[in-house]
Phi, psi and omega in degrees: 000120166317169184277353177262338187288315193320280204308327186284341166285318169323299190301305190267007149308306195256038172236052166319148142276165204273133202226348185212207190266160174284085178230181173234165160268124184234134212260179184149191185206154154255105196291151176320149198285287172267099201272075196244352181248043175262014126250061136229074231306321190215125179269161158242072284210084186283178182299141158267172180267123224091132185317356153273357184302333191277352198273299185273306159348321204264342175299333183273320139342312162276326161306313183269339196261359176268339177276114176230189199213127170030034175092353176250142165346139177252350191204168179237108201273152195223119188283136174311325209270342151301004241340354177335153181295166168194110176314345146219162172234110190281131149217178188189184186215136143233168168170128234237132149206171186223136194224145177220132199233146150327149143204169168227154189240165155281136167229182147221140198217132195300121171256339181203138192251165208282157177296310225264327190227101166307297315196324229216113165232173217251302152214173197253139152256119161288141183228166188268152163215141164292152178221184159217139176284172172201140209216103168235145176254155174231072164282121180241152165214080160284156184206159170202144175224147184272098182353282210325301194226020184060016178251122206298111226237337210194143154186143188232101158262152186195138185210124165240194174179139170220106148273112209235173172207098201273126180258180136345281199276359157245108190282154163287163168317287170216177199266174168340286158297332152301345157286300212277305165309326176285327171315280183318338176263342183280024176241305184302276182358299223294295212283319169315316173269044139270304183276347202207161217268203184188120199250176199187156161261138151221146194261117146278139165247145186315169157261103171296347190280099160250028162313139212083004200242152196262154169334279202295355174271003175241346145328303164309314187291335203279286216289327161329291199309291181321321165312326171296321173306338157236356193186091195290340192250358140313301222256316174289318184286007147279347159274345191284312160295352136276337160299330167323290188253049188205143143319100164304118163292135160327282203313299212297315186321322203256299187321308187305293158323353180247275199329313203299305212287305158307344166235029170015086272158023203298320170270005155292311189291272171333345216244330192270342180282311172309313186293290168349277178330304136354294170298337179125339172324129141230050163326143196238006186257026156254296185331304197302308179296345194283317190281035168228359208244275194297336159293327162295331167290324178258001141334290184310294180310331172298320192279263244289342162284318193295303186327289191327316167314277188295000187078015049079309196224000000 
């Protein structure tokens, strides 16, 4: 293929129309925040204690039992009542309470309004109106132990307090139970990324810089860009066929590194952030990417022990 036939099968490759921003997606996991249960295959979650314990026992229970890895479980839930073995044991506590204290706020208020104007008043007065503070807490104390040899692997105590201040002329935000429910799921949540890896999307934008590029390689490069918006893999294989015949530019070298890293691709994806780096980048979205490289990488590495564990493999 001539050199001009070349670049014009790029430019229509890479002219989808355009539908988002120019960016690529890029998929990973994150290891767990404590990473302390990754040889224990199977938890066990008892009632905690306090009238709300069982509401949260049973959220961290669906929570932890919801955490999966490459479509499979990551832990194997074992119901307590079942009395079945289980290599760790979740217990907790709460407790909830609510104090309500006098207060008074300032209003102002019209003593005397214009004859000639309802709307306008002549003159204003502060008057006192009663209120009440309302306080309400949530105290948690989670724990987990490791059957095997009994040792406390994991603690989360946590206090939380909402305050509210209900006047006559003012409703609260929300009501108690609507704090305390939410306290309790945003605790089950907690323990879940506490215990277990997590995975996320995210959108990076492209380096748009075609400085360094022969005309028609920066056209090819144009057209790239735009591409992404509808067909992010349409977009890489078109910087990858101006990298064939051209010297990779910083921009296109990161771009490449993005492509490599969306298709976990990891040690391409370095190699390419490093030449990027070389070139003169001084992006601050490689250090980021690198370090989302290497935490995803012991992610992975950890699931291929873990498989063994759960029996998986």
């Amino acid at each position: 293929m001539g050199i001009g036939r070349k670049w014009t099968a790029i430019l229509l490759l890479a002219g989808a129309s355009p539908a988002a921003a120019e960016v690529l997606t890029i998929r990973g996991s994150n290891p767990p925040v404590r990473p302390v249960a990754d040889d224990l295959a199977s938890l066990s979650v008892e009632r905690f204690a306090g009238p709300d314990g069982a509401a949260l026992s049973d959220a961290i229970e669906a929570e932890l039992g919801s955490a999966t890895f490459g479509g499979r479980p990551y832990f194997r839930i074992v119901a307590p009542e079942a009395g079945g073995p289980a290599d760790g044991l979740i217990t907790g506590t709460v407790r909830t309470g609510v104090e309500e204290t006098p207060v008074t706020e300032k209003r102002t208020r019209c003593e005397e309004k214009d004859p000639n104007d309802d709307k306008k008043c002549l003159k204003e007065v502060q008057v006192d109106i009663r209120c009440r503070r309302r306080v309400a807490t949530v105290n948690t104390s989670i724990r987990l132990v490791a059957m095997g040899d009994g040792s406390v692997r994991y603690t989360r105590p946590q206090s939380l307090r909402d305050e509210q201040t209900l006047c006559p002329d003012r409703k609260a935000g929300r009501s108690v139970e609507e704090f305390v429910a939410a306290a309790l799921a945003n605790e089950a949540s907690g323990v879940r990324f506490d215990l277990a890896p997590a995975g996320y999307a995210i959108d990076v934008r492209v380096d748009e810089n075609r400085k360094g590029l022969s005309k028609p390689a920066q056209d090819a490069f144009r057209a790239a860009v735009r591409q992404t918006k509808s067909d992010e893999a349409g977009a890489c294989a078109s910087w990858s066929a101006i990298a064939r015949d051209v010297e990779p530019t910083a921009a296109l070298a990161f771009n490449l590194g993005l492509c490599a890293e969306m298709q976990q691709n990891f040690d391409a994806a370095i190699d390419w952030y490093g030449q990027a780096q070389r070139l003169g980048s001084k992006s601050r979205e490689i250090p980021a990417a690198l370090a989302r490289i290497e935490r995803h990488r012991a992610v992975l590495a950890a699931w291929q022990a873990r498989k063994r564990l759960m029996g998986y493999e």
